[in-house]
C-alpha distance (Angstrom), angle and dihedral (degrees) to the residues before:
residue distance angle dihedral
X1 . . .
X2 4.01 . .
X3 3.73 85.7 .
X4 3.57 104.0 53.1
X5 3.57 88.5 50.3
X6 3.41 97.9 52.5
X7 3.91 95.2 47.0
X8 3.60 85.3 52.3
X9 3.65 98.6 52.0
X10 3.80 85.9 45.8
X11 4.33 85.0 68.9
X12 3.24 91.3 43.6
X13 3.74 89.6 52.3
X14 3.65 86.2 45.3
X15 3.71 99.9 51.9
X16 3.59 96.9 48.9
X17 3.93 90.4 56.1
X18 3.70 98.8 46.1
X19 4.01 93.7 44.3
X20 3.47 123.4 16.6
X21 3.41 106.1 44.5
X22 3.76 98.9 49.6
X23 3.55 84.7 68.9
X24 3.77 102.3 39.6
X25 4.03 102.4 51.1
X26 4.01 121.7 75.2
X27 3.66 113.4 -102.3
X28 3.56 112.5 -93.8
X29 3.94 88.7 51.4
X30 4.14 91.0 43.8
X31 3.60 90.0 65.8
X32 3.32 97.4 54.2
X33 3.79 94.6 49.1
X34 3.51 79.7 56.2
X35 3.65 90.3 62.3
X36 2.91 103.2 44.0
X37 3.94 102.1 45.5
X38 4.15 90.0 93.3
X39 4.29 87.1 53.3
X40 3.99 94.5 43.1
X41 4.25 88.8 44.5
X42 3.80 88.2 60.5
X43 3.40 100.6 44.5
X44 3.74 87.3 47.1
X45 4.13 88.2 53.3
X46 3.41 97.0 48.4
X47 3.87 93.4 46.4
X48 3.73 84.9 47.5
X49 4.26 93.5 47.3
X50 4.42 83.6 48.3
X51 3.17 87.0 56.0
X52 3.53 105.1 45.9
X53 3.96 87.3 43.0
X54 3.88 91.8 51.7
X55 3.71 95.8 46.6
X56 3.94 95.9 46.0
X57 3.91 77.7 51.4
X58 3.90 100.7 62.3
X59 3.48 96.4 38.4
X60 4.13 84.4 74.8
X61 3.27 92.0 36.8
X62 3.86 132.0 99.1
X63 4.30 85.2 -105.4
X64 3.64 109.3 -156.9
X65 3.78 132.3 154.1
X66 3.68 101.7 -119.3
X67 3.81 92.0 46.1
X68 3.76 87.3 51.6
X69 3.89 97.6 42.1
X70 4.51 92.0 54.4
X71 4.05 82.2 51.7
X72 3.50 85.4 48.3
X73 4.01 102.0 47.6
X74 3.74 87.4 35.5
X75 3.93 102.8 63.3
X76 4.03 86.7 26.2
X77 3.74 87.2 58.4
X78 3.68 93.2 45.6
X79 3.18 90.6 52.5
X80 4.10 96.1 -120.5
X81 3.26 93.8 138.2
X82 4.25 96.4 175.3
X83 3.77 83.0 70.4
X84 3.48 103.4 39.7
X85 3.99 96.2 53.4
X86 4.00 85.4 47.3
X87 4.36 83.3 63.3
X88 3.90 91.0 34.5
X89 4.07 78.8 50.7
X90 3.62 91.0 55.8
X91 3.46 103.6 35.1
X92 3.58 90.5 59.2
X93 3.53 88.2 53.1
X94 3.48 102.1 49.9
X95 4.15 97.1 31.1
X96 3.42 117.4 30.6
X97 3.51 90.9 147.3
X98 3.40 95.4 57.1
X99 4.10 117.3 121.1
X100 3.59 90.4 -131.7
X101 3.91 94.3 58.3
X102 3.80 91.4 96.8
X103 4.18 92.2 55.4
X104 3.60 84.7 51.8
X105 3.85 98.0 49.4
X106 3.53 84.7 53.7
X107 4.02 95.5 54.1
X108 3.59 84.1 55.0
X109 3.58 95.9 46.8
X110 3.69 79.5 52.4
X111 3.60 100.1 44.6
X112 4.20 80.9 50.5
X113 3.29 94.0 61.3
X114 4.28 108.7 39.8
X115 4.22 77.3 45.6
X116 4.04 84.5 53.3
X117 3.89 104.4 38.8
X118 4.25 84.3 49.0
X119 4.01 92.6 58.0
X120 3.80 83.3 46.1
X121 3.46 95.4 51.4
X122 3.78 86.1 46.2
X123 3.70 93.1 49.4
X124 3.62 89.9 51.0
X125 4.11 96.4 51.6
X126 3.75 87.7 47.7
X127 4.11 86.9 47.5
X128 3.70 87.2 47.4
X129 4.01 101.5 47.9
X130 3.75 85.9 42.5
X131 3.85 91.1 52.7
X132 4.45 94.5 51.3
X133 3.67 84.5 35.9
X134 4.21 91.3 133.9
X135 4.23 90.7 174.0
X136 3.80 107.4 -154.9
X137 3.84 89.9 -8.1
X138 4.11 135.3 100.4
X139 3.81 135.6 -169.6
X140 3.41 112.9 -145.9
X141 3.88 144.1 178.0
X142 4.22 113.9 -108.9
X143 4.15 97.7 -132.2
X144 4.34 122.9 -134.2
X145 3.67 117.5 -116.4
X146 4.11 86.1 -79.4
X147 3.41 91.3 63.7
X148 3.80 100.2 -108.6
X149 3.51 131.1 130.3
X150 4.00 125.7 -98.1
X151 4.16 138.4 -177.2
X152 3.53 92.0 -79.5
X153 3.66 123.1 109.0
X154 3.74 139.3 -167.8
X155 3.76 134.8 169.0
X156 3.76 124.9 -131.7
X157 3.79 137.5 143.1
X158 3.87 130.5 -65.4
X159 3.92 86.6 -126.6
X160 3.52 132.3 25.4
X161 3.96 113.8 -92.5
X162 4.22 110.0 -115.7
X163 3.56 129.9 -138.5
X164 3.79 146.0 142.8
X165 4.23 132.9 -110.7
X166 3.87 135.7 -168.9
X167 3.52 127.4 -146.0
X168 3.67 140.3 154.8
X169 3.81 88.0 -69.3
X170 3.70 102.7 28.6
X171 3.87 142.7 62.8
X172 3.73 114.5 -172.2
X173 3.72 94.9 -16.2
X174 3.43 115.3 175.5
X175 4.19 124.6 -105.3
X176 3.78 141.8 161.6
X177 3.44 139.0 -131.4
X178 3.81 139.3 -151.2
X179 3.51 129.3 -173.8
X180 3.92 124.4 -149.7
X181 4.29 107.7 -167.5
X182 3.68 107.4 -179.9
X183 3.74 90.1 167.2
X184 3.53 138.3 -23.2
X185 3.89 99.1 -84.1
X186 3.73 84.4 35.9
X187 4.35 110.8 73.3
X188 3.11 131.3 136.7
X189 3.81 149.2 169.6
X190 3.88 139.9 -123.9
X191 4.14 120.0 -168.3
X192 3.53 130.1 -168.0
X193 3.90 121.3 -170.3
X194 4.02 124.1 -133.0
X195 4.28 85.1 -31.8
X196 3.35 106.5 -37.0
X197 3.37 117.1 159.5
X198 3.56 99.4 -146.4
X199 3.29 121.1 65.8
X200 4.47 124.1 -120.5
X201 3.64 97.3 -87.5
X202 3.73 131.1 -172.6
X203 3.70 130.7 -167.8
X204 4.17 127.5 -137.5
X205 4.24 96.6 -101.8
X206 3.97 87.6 52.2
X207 3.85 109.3 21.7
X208 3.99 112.6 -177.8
X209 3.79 100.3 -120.2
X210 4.02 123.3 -150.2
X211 3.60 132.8 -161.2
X212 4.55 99.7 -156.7
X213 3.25 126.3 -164.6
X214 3.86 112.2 -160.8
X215 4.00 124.2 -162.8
X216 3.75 121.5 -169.6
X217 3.75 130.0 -164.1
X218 3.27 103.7 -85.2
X219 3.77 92.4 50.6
X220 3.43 104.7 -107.7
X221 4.23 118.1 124.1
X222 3.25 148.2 177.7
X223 3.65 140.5 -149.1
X224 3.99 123.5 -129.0
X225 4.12 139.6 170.1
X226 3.74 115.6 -132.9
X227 4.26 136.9 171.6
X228 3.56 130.7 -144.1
X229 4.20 93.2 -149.3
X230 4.17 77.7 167.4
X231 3.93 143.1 -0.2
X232 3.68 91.9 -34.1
X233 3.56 141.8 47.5
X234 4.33 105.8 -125.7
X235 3.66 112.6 -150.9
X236 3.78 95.9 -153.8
X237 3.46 132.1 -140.3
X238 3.61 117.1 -53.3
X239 3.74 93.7 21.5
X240 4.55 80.0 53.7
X241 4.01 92.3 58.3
X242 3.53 96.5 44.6
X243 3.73 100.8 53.0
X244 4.00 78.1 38.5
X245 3.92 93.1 62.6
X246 3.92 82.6 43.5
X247 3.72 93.9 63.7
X248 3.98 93.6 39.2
X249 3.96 84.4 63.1
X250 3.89 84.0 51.4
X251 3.88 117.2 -156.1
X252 3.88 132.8 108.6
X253 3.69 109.2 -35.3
X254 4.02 117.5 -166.2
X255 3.97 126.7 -159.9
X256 3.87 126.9 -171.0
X257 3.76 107.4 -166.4
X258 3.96 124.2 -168.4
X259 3.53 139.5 -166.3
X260 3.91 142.3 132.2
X261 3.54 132.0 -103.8
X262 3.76 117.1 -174.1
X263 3.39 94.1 -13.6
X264 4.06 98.1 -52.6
X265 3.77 122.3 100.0
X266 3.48 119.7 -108.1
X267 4.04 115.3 -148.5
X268 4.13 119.8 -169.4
X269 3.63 121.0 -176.5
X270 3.66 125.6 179.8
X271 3.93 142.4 148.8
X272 4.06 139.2 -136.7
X273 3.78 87.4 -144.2
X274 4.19 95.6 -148.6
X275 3.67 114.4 7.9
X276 3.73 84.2 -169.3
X277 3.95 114.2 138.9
X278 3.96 95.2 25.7
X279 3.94 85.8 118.3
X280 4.16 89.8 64.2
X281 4.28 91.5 42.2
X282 4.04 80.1 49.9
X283 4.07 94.8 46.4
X284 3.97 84.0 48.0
X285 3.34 97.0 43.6
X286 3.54 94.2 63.1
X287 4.18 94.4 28.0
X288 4.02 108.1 119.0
């Protein structure tokens, strides 16, 4: 009898988590019940199979009310509380008349509620690693002439973005990029040549000038002059918020860049391969 209620209470259980509340929550949190319908189904079966297991058990046992109550306080106490609401299960079953039913409704009000406020706190670390999720992106600190850290911040990526160039000597040689976003009218670009590891740097009196083409996801581009006056080419201002709105719509992004070098053009093309989560890097760039 105990077990066909319980196996039916287990659907039940089921069908409210699979339907109902995907439609009842807001969105953020309805996509993570979504996720985690699979994890909360097993734990559901395997409360449902304990409790099966331990109910088959005391019906060929000796049953009596004390030996039931120690199993009770004993898993209660030690805080194993898939055990101890199997007994409180049973005991209900077999004693509802008992004068210590009301203690035991209140362990499993208890038990309820520690079982509740840990999925919350679950929800909320998922919520919370969801929210700083940055994707392919990193905030960082820009480091003094010793090497250590200051205030300042910048965003760039976790690895350094591949592409190929041609030049005089070179077809589809190999380079890297790295970006350095301080804000977004403030981007700029680093490039290092078949693994060099200093970047292409230019110098005020003979700046390395760049005509870019920039492509965002959704096709559209745009076509900008920039100098590298240093170890990095800087975008400027306008050209800075419109590759900035780019990233925001996240994505693959392509740029073309092209300059001369002893006369010969120089082409670089590369990708950011899924701009996606440059919106959060941006909110903590600028976070307090």
């Amino acid at each position: 009898m105990r077990s066909r209620f319980v196996v039916k209470a287990f659907f039940l259980l089921v069908l409210c988590i699979l339907f109902p509340c995907v439609s009842c929550r807001e969105g953020e949190r309805e996509e993570f019940v979504r996720i985690d319908a699979a994890q909360e189904l097993d734990r559901l079966q395997k409360e449902n199979e304990t409790l099966i297991r331990e109910n088959e058990l005391m019906k060929n046992q000796n049953i009596t009310e004390s030996r039931l109550s120690g199993k009770i306080e004993y898993f209660y106490t030690r805080k194993d509380y898939e055990m101890a609401k199997s007994y409180l299960n049973v005991f209900m079953d077999f004693f509802p008349e008992s004068p210590k039913v009301p203690v035991y409704r209140s362990y499993y009000e208890n038990i309820r509620n520690v079982e509740a406020a840990a999925q919350e706190r679950k929800f909320l670390d998922m919520q919370n690693l969801q929210v700083d999720n940055t994707g392919i992106w990193t905030v960082e600190n820009f480091t003094d002439q010793n090497g250590n850290p200051t205030n300042r911040k910048f965003i760039t990526t976790r690895e350094m973005l591949s592409g190929t160039y041609s030049d005089v000597s070179f077809d589809a040689a190999t380079f890297v990029a790295d970006f350095i976003i301080v804000s977004k009218s403030n981007i700029a670009l680093k490039i290092f040549e078949r693994g060099n590891k200093e970047p292409v740097s230019g110098n005020a009196k003979t700046p390395i000038r760049y005509t870019i083409k920039a492509t965002g996801a959704d096709g559209k581009y745009f076509s900008f002059t920039a100098r590298n006056t240093s170890d990095r080419i800087a975008f400027g201002n306008t050209a800075s918020a419109k590759i900035h709105d780019m990233l925001i719509q996240g994505g693959t992004v392509s740029f073309t860049l092209t300059t001369t070098r002893d006369g010969c053009n120089v082409v670089y093309t590369f990708s950011i391969p899924n701009a996606q989560c440059y919106n959060t890097a941006f909110r903590l760039l600028n976070a307090k």
